[in-house]
C-alpha positions in Angstrom: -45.6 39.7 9.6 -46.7 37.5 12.4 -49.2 39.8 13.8 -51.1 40.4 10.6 -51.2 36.5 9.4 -51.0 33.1 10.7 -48.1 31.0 10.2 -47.3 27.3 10.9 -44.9 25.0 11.2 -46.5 22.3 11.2 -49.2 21.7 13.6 -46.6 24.3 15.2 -47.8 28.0 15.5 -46.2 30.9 15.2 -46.5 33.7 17.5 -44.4 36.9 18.8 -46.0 35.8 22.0 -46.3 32.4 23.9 -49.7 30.7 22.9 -51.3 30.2 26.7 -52.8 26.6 27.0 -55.5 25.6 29.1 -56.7 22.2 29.9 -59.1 21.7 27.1 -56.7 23.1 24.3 -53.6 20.5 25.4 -54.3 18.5 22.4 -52.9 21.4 19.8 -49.3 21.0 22.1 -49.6 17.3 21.3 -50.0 17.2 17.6 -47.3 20.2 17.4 -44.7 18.1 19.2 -45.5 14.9 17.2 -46.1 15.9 13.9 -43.1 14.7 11.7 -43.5 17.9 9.1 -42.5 20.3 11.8 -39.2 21.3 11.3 -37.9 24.1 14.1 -38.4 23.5 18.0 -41.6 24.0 20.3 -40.5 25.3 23.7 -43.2 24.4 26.2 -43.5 25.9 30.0 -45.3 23.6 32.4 -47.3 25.2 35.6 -49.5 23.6 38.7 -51.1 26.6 39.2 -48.3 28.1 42.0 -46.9 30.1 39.9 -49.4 33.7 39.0 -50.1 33.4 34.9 -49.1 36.6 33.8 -45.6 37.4 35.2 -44.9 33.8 34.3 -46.0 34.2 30.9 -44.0 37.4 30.2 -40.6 35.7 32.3 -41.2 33.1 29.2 -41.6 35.6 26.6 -38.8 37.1 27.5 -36.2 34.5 27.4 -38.2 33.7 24.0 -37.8 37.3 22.5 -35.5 36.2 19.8 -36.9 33.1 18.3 -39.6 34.8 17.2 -40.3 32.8 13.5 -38.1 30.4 14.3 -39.7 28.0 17.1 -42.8 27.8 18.8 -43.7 28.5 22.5 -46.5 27.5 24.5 -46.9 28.7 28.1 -49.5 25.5 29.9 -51.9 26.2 33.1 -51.9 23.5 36.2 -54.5 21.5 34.0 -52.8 21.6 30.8 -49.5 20.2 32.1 -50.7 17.5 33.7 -52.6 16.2 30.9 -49.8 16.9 28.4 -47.3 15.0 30.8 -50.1 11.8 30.9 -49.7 11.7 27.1 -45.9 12.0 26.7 -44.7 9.9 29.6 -42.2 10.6 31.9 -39.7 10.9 29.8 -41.2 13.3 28.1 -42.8 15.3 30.5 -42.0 19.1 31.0 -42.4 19.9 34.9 -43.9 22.7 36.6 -41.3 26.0 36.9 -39.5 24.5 34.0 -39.2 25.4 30.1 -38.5 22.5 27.9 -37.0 22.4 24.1 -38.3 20.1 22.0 -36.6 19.2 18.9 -38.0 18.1 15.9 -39.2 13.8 15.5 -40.5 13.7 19.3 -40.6 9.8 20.1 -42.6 9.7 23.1 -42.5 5.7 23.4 -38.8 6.3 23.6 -37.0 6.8 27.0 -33.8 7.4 24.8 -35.4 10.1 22.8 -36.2 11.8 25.9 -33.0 13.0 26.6 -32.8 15.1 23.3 -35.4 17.5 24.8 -33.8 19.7 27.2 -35.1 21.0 29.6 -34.3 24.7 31.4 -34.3 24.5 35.4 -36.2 26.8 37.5 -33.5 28.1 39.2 -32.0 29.1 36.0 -35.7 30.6 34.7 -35.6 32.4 38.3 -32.5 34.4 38.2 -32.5 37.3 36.8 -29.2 37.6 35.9 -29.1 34.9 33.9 -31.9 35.9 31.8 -29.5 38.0 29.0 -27.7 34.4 28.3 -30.1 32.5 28.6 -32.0 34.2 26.0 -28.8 34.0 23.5 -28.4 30.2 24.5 -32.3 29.7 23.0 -32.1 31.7 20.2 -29.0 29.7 19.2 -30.4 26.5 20.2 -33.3 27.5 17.6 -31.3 28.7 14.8 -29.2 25.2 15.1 -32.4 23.4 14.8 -33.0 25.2 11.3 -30.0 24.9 9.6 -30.1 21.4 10.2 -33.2 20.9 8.8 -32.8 19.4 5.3 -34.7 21.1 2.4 -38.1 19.7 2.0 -38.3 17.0 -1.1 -40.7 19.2 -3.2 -38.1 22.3 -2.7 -34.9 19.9 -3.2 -36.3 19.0 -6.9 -36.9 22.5 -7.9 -33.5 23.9 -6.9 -32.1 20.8 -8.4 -34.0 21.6 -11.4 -33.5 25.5 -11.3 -29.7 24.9 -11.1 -29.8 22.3 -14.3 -31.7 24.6 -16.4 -29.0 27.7 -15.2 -26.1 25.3 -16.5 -27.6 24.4 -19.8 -27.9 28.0 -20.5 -24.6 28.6 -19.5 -23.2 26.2 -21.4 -25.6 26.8 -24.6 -24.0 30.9 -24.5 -21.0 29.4 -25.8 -22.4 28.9 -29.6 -25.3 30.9 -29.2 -24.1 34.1 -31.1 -26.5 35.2 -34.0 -24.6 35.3 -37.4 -27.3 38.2 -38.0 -25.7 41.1 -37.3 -25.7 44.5 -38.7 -23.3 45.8 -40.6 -20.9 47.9 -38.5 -19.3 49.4 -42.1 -21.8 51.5 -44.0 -23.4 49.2 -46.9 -24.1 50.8 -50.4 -27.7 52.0 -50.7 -29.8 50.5 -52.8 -30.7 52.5 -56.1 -33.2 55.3 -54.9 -36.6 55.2 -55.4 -36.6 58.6 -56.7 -33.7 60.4 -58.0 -32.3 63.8 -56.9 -29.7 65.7 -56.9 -29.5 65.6 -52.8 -29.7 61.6 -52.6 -27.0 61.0 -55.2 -24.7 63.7 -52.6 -25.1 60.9 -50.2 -24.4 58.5 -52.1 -21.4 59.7 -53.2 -20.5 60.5 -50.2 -21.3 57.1 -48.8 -19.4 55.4 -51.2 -16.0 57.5 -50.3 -16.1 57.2 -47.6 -16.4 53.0 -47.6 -13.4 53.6 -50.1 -11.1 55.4 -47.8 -11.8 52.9 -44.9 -11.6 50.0 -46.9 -8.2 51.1 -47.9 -7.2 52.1 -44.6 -8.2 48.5 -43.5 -6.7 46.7 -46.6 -3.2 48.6 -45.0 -3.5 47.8 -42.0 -4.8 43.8 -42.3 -2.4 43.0 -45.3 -5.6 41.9 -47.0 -5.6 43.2 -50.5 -9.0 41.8 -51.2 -10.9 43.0 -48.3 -14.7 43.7 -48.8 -17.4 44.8 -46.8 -18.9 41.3 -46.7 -15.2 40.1 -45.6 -15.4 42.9 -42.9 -19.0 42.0 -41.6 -17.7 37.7 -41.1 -15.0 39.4 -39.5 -16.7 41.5 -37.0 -19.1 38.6 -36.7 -16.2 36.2 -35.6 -14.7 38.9 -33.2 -18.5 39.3 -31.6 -18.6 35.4 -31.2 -15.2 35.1 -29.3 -15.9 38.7 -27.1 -19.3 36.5 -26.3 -17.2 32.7 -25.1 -14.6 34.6 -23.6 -17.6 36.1 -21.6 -19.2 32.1 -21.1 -16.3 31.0 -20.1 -15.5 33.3 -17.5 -18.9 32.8 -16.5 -18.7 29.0 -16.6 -15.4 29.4 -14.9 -17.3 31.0 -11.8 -19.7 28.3 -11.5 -16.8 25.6 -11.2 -15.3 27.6 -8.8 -18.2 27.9 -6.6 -19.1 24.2 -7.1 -15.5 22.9 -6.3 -15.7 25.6 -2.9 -18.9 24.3 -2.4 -17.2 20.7 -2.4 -14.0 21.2 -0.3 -17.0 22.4 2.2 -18.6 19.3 2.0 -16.0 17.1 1.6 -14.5 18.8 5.0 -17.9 18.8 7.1 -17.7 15.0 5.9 -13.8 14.4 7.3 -15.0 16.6 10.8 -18.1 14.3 10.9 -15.7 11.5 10.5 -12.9 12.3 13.0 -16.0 13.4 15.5 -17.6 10.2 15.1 -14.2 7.9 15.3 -13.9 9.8 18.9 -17.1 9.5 19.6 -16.6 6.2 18.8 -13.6 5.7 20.8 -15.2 7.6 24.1 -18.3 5.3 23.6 -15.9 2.0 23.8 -13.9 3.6 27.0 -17.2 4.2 28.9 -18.6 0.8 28.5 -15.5 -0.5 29.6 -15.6 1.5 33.0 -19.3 0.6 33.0 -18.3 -2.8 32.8 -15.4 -2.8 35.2 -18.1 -1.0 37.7 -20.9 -3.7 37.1 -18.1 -6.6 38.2 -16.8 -4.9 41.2 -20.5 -4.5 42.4 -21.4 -8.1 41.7 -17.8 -9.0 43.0 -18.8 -6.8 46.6 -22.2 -8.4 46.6 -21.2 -11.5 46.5 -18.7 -10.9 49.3 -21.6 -9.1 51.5 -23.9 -12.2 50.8 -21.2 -14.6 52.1 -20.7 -12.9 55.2 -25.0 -12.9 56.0 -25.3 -9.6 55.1 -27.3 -10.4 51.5 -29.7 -8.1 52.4 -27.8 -4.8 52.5 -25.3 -6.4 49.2 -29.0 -5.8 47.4 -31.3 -3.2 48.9 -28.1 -0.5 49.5 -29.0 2.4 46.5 -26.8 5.6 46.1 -28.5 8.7 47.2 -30.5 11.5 44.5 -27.2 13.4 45.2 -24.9 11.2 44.5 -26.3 10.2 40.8 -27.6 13.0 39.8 -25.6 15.1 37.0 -26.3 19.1 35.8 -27.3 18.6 32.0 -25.8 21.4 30.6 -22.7 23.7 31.3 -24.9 26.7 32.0 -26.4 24.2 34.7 -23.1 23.3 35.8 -21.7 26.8 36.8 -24.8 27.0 39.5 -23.9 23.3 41.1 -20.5 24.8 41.3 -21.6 26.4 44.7 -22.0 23.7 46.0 -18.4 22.4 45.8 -16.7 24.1 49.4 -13.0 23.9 47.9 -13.3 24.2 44.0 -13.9 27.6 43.3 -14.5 28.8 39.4 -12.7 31.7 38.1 -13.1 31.4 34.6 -15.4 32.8 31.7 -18.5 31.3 32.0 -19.2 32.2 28.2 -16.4 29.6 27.2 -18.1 26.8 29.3 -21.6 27.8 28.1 -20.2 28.0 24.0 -19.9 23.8 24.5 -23.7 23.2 25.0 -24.4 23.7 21.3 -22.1 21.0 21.0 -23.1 19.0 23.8 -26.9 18.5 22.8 -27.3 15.5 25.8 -25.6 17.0 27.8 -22.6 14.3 28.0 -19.6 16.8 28.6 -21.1 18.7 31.0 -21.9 15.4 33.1 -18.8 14.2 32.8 -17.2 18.0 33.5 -19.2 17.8 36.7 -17.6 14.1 37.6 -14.1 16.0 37.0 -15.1 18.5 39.6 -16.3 16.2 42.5 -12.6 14.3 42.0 -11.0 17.3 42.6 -13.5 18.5 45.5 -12.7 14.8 47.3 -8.9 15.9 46.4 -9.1 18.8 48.5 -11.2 17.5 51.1 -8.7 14.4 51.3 -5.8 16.9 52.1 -8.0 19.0 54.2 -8.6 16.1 56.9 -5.2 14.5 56.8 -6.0 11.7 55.3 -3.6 12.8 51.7 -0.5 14.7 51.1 0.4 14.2 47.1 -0.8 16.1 44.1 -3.6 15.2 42.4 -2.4 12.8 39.8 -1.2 10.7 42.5 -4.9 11.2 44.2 -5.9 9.7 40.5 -3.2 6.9 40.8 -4.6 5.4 44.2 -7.7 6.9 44.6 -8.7 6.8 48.8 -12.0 4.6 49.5 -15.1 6.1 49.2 -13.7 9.2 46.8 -14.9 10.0 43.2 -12.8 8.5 40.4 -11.2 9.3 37.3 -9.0 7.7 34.6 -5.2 9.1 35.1 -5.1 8.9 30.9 -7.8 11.7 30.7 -5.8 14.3 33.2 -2.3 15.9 32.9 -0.3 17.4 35.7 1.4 20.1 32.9 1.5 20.9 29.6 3.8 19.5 27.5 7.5 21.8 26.9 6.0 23.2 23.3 3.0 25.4 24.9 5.4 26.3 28.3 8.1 28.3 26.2 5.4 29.0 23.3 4.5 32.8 24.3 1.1 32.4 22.3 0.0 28.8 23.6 1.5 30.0 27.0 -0.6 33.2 27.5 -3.7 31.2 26.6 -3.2 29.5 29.8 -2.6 32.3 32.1 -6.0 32.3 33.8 -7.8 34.2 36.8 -7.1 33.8 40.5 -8.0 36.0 43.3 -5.1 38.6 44.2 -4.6 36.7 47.4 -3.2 33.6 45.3 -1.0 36.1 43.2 -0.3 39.6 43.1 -1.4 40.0 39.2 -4.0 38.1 39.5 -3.2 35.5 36.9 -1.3 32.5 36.7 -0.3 30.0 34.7 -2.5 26.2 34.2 -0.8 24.1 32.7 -2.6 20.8 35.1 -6.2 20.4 33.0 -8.5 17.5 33.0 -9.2 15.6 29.5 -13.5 15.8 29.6 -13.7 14.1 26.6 -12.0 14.0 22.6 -14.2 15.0 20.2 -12.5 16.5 16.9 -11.1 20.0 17.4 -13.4 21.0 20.2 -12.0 18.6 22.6 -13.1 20.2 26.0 -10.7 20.7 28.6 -10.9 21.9 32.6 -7.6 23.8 33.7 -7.5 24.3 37.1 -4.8 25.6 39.9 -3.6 23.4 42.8 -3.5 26.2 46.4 -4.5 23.4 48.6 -0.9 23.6 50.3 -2.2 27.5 51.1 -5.8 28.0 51.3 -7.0 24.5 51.2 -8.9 25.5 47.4 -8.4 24.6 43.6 -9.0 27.5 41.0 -10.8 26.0 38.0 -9.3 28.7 35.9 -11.2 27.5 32.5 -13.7 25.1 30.9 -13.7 25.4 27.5 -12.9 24.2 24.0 -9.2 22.7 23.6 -6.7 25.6 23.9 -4.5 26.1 21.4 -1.3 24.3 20.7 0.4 23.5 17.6 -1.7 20.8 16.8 -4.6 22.4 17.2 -3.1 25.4 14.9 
């Protein structure tokens, strides 16, 4: 349908190809990002003019290929980026090499709001064999951003409407049976207009036959004074029940589609509200670590300053490196290369699933902050300078090593899922032959990301520092089962 007509979302076309932008035409992108009718996502793909037009343009349509009708996509030249950028801030700003999502309500005055637009690396865009996933991962990302959308007003009050006047009909079936019906016993003609022989045949014949079945009905009714008028009410009154029975089963339907439709609601409404108490929760732990962090600093600059070194307590600044954070799982699994003793040997699928859950790409920060403890872990035993496990690395973390809260991990699982062959299985993840013969074994140690309703993400991982100086991140993933979860 696209090819033949024009359709909008919005100021949002729709295309089964990427609308290319030049400099001059920037300002269409603009009004499409902030207009507050659109309702699906605009993916935009920023340039400087390195990267040649057409193979760029079709690498975009490709990864696009299934959101065709759903979002918009705009591929920008060198000109066209830099102007867009100019109007949107920094925040906002979609960098060369890079494809950004942009959800509906864009608040470009808001350095919050920012973080709601992801943003696809060029690494990722680059490889090719991560185009099949990433494609998925859009398409998804798109289809979320529709469902979510609520019904526009105008359309709200006619299905409101439409499903009032459908229940006043159906309620209005249960009386409305015409009393006017046809006789289903033959009634005595009336006297014929011109008498023969052949019509007063019928007649007779008419009449005995009304006789016999009135006296076959008189039998078996035990009515002795049963007439034809007596068997029309009667047939009338059957027709009117057949005709409620039928309402009613009808009207029975609707309730039960209503009351499904409100256990529905009613448990979106008690997942919203267990997700929101964690969130709550995870919220209230993190500003308490931010605010532990913020009084050891001042604490350690104040100690610098009284020993004459006040400059370096204020101009000392963590490097790029150190702060920087992947913002989404499938981002993740590329810094995990970078990591010499954690090596992943899980499904990426299961770690990717959590970005449609993760929209700021919290748990997959917070994943990667789980991942450098255990790389200073391994480093830590590698030089000599630890020999326990990594609880106790948790317990009395050595200077200058990543952190993490000994609450959030747990050396095994608990004596339920060990002798549960179901929950136990579930855990009996990949490692290289070299580990174990079979090439599985069993996790129970797993980092606590973060609690969030049923998802709950957890990182299982296998200690074989003692042998080869690595850990095997055997998962990361949605809460495995245990009999709470079940």
């Amino acid at each position: 349908m696209l090819e033949i007509i024009d359709a909008w979302d919005g100021a949002a076309r729709l295309t089964t190809r990427p609308n290319l932008i030049r400099g001059d035409e920037v300002d269409e992108v603009h009004q499409a990002l902030i207009d507050t009718e659109r309702r699906g996502v605009v993916f935009v793909a920023g340039n400087d003019d390195s990267l040649p037009s057409v193979p760029w343009t079709n690498r975009i349509a490709n990864l696009t290929r299934f959101t065709i009708g759903m979002a918009s996509c705009y591929v920008l030249d060198g000109e066209a980026t830099q102007l867009l950028n100019g109007r949107l801030g920094q925040a906002h700003a979609v960098l060369p090499g890079r494809l950004r999502t942009y959800r509906s309500q864009v608040q470009p005055d808001s350095v919050v709001d920012g973080l709601r637009h992801r943003v696809l690396s060029a690494e990722r865009i680059a490889d090719d064999n991560e185009q099949p996933r990433l494609a998925r991962v859009l398409a998804s990302n798109a289809q979320l951003q529709a469902l979510e959308q609520p019904l526009p007003a105008s359309v709200a009050r006619v299905h409101r409407m439409l499903e009032r006047i459908a229940d006043d009909m159906l309620v209005h079936r249960l009386g409305d049976v015409s009393s006017k019906r046809p006789s289903l016993v033959p009634s005595q003609p009336e006297a014929a207009a011109v008498e023969t022989r052949e019509s007063d045949r019928r007649q007779d014949d008419v009449s005995a036959q009304q006789g016999m079945l009135l006296d076959y009905l008189k039998i078996k009714v035990g009515i002795e004074d049963l007439t034809v008028d007596r068997i029309d009410e009667i047939v009338r009154l059957i027709e009117v029940g057949r005709s409620s029975q039928e309402a009613q089963k009808d009207i029975a339907s609707r309730l039960a589609q209503l009351q499904a439709e409100l256990d529905e609601t009613q448990k979106a409404y008690h997942d919203i509200k267990w997700q929101l108490d964690d969130e709550q929760i995870e919220n209230r732990d993190a500003v308490e670590r931010l605010t532990r962090s913020a009084e050891t600093e001042r604490t350690l600059r104040h100690r610098l300053a009284s020993m004459g070194q006040a400059e370096m307590a204020w101009t000392a600044q963590p490097s790029e490196a150190d702060v920087s954070r992947p913002d989404s799982f499938g981002e993740l699994l590329r810094w995990l290369t970078r990591l010499q003793h954690v090596v992943f040997t899980g499904d990426p699928d299961c770690a990717v699933e959590l970005d449609s859950n993760d929209p700021l790409g919290a748990w997959a920060s917070k994943t990667w902050d789980a991942l450098l403890v255990l790389q200073d872990y391994a480093a830590a035993k590698a030089d000599g300078r630890w020999d326990r496990d990594v609880h106790g690395f948790l317990e009395n973390t050595p200077d200058g090593c990543h952190e993490w809260p000994t609450r959030r991990h747990a050396r095994d699982e608990s004596e339920e899922v060990r002798t549960n062959p179901a929950f136990r299985r579930k855990r009996l993840l990949p490692v290289p032959a070299s580990v174990v013969q079979v090439g599985r074994i069993f996790m129970g140690a797993h980092f606590k990301i973060v609690k969030s309703a049923m998802i709950s993400p957890r990182m299982h991982y296998y200690d074989d520092t003692a042998r080869s100086g690595r850990i095997y991140v055997g998962y990361i993933g949605r809460h495995l089962p245990t009999g709470q979860t079940n």
